[in-house]
C-alpha positions as CSV (number, residue, x, y, z in Angstrom):
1,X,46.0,-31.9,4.8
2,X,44.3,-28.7,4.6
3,X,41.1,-28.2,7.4
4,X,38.4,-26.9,5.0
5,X,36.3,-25.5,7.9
6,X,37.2,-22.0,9.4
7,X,39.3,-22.3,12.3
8,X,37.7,-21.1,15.7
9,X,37.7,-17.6,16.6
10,X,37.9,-15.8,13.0
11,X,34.8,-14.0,12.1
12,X,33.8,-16.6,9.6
13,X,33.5,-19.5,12.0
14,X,31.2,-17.3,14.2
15,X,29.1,-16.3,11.2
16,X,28.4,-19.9,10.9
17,X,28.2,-20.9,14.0
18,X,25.2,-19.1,14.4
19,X,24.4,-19.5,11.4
20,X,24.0,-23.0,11.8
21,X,21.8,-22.8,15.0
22,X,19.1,-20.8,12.3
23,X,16.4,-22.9,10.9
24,X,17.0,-23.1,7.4
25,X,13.2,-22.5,6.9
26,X,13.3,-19.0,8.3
27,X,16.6,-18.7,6.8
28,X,15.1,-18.6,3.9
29,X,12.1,-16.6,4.7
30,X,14.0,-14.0,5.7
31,X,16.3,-14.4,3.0
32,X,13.4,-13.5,0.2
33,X,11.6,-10.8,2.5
34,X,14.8,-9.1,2.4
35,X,15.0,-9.8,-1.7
36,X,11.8,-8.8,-1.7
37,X,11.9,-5.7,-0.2
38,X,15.5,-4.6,-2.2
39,X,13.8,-6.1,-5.6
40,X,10.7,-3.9,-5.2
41,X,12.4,-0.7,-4.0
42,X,14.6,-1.2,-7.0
43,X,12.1,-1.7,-9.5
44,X,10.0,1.3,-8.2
45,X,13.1,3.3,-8.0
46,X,13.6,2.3,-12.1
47,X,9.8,2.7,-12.9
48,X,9.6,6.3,-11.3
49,X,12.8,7.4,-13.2
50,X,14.5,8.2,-9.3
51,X,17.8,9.0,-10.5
52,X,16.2,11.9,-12.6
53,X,15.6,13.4,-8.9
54,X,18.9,13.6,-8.2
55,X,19.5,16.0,-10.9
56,X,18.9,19.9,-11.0
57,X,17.0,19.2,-14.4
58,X,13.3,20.6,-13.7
59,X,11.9,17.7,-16.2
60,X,12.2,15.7,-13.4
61,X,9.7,17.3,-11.2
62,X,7.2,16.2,-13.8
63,X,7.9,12.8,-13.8
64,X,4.5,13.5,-12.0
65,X,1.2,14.2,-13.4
66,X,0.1,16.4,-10.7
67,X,3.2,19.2,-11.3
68,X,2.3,19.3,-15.0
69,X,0.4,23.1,-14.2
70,X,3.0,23.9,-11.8
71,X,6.3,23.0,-14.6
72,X,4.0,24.8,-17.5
73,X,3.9,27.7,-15.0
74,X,7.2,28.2,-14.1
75,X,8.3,27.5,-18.2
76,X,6.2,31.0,-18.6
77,X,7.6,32.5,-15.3
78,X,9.9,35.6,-14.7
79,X,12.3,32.9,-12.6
80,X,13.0,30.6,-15.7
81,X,16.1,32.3,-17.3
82,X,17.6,32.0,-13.5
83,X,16.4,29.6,-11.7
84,X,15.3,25.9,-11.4
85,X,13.0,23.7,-9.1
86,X,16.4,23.5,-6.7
87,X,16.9,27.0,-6.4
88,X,14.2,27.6,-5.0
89,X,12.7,24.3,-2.8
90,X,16.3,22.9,-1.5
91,X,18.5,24.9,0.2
92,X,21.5,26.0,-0.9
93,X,24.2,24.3,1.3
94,X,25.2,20.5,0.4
95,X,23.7,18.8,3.5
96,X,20.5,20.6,4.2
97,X,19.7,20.3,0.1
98,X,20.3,16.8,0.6
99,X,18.3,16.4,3.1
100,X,15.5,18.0,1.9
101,X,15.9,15.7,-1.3
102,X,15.7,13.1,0.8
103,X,12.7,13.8,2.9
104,X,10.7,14.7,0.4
105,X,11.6,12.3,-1.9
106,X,10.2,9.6,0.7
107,X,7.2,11.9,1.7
108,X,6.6,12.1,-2.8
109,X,6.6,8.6,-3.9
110,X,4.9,7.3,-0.2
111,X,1.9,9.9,-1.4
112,X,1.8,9.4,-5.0
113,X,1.8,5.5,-4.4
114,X,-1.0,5.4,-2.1
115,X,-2.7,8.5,-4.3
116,X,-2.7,10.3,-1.0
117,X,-2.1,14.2,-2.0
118,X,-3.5,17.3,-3.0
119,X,-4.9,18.5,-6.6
120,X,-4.0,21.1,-7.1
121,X,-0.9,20.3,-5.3
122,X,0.5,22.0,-2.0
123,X,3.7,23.4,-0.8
124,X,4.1,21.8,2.4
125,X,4.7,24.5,5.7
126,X,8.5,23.6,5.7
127,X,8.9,23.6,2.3
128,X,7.1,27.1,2.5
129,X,10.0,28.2,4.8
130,X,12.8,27.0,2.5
131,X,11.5,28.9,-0.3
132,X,11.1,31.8,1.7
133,X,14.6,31.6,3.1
134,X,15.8,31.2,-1.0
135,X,14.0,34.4,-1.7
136,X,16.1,36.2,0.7
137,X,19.1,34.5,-0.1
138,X,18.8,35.6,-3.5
139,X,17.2,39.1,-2.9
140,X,18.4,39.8,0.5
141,X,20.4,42.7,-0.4
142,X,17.7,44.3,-2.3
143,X,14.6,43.4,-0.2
144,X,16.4,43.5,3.3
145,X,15.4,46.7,4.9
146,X,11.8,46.2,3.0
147,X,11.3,43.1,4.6
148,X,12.7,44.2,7.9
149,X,15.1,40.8,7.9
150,X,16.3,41.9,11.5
151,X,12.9,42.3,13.1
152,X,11.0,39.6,15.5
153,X,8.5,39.5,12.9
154,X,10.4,39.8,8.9
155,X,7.8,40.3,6.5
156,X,7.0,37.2,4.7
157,X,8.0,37.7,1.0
158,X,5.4,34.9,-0.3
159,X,2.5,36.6,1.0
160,X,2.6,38.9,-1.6
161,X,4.7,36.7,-4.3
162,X,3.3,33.5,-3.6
163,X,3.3,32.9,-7.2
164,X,6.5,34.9,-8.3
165,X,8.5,31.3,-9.5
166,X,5.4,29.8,-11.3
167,X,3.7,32.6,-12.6
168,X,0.7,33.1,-11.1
């Protein structure tokens, strides 16, 4: 006859081992905080269209009310025929981009949940720097000995085209 219980020493016996020494009360607590927790990160992930931020489509930046100005200005902007949202506020190589994504996507839906930001809305001070950095990586060659690139102190290409990408 076949023993239906795991046989001491695998990894399943040990699971239930301890297991077993859990009160099924907070077993199951913890068992719906957890479903809890996944089931409302999931729905708010649906509800706020998250996938869409995954993209490089610049719809997705108004799945916001608050961007609305800032889309309608850039639709009307000289950067349009060359550029998108990405170009300009990720950087360009695969892990920083990501993890700007990233941060900001948390820092984005933690503020527009609570209704803690900005109108109008504000480019954050490292945001600031990554779209500076974009504007020399694009216009380097022709704005490098303007800007004095190599310089302690480059010149900051926003301060005077702050509004260059959304056509202020």
């Amino acid at each position: 006859m076949i023993d239906p219980s795991p046989s001491r020493g695998r990894p399943a016996g040990r699971l239930r081992a301890i297991l077993d020494r859990i009160p099924f009360r907070a077993l199951l607590l913890f068992t719906l905080l957890i479903g809890g927790i996944v089931g409302l990160g999931a729905f708010t992930f649906v509800y706020a269209e998250g996938a869409s931020y995954l993209s490089n489509d610049p719809q997705a930046c108004v799945n916001c009310h608050v961007m609305n100005d800032v889309f309608d200005r850039w639709s009307h902007g000289t950067h349009k025929a060359v550029a998108v949202c990405n170009d300009c506020h990720t950087p360009h190589t695969t892990a920083a981009k990501w993890m700007v994504k990233g941060l900001n996507g948390v820092n984005h839906s933690t503020r527009f949940t609570l209704g803690n930001f900005p109108e109008p809305i504000r480019i954050t001070d490292r945001n600031r720097t990554v779209a500076a950095d974009n504007c020399i990586y694009c216009h380097g060659n022709l704005a490098g000995e303007i800007s004095h690139l190599n310089s302690e102190d480059p010149t900051d290409c926003l301060h005077c085209h702050a509004g260059v990408g959304h056509g202020r």
